[in-house]
N, C-alpha and C positions, 0 to 999 in steps of 0.2 A: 629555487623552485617557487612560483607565484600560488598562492593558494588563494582563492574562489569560491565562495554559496552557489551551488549547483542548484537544481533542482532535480528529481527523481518520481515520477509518477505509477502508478500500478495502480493494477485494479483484479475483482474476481467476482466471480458469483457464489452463492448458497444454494442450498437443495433446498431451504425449509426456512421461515423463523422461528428458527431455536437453540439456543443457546451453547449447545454442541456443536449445533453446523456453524456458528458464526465463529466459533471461536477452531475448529478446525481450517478453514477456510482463511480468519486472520492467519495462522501461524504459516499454513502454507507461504500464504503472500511473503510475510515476513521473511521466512524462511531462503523465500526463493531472492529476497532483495539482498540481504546477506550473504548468501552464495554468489551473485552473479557480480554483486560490488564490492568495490574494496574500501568496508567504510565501518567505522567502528561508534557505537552510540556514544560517546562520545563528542563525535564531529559532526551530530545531527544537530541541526537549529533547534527546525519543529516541524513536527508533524500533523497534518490533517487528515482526517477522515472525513470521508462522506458515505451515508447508507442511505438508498433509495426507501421511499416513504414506507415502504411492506415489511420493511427490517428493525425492530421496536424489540427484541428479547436480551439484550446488550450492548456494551460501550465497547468498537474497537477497540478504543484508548482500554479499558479497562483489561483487555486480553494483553494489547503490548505491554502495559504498565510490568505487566507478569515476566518479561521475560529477561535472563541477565542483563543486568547493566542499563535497561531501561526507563528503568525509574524515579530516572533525573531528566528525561527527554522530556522537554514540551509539546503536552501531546492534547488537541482538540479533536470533536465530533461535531458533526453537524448532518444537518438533513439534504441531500442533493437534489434539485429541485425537480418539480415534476415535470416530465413533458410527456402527454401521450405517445404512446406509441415505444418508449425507449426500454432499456434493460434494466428487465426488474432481478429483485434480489442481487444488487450490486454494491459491492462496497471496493470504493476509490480511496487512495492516498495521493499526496502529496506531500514529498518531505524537501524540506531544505538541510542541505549539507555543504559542510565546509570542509574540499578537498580540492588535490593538485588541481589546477588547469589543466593541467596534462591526463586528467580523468576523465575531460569532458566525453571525448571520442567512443569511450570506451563503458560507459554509462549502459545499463540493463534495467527496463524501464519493465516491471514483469507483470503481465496481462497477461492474468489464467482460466482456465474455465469459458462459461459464455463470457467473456468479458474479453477475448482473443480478438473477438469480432470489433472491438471497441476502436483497435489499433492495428489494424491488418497489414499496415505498413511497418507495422515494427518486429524482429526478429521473436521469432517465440522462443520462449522460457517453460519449464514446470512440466507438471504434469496433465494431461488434458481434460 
């Protein structure tokens, strides 16, 4: 079996910035990436974060840091950049993972909340 750095994307929105809603919100994401892959922290490279410029009360990185087993992941933040008009209170990922080729297909890319809209081509996940 060939094993391959995937990539994985997701994204979600908050109600607020505040440090409850952002970290409800990451674990969702999290949550829902977990469930729908078959992939263990472990086999993550690294992960990015991006929060649109409105979201300043926390560090993704700082809620994943929190959750089993993730606290050997290489995990960055950053700012996503502005463009008028786009969705606010949004926090993106981007993770690399190293799993079967034979995962590619089957890959769950989870965009929840307003952020559904982001990727309307792509199967939905989570709750709405």
């Amino acid at each position: 079996m060939a094993w391959r750095v995937l990539a994985i994307r997701g994204a979600t929105t908050v109600s607020e910035n505040s440090i409850e809603a952002i970290r409800e919100a990451v674990t969702e994401l999290l949550d829902e990436l977990e469930a729908h892959n078959q992939i263990a922290p472990d086999q993550i490279i690294s992960t990015t974060f991006s929060v649109t410029r409105d979201l300043d009360a926390i560090f993704p990185a700082a809620i994943a840091r929190q959750r089993p087993h993730w606290n050997n992941v290489p995990l960055l933040d950053v700012q996503q950049m502005y463009v008028e008009g786009s969705l606010e209170r949004c926090i993106r990922f981007l993770i690399h993972v190293n799993m079967p080729e034979t995962h590619r297909e089957t890959i769950v890319h989870p965009y929840l909340r307003g952020a559904k809209n982001l990727r309307p081509d792509l199967k939905p996940v989570g709750n709405p």
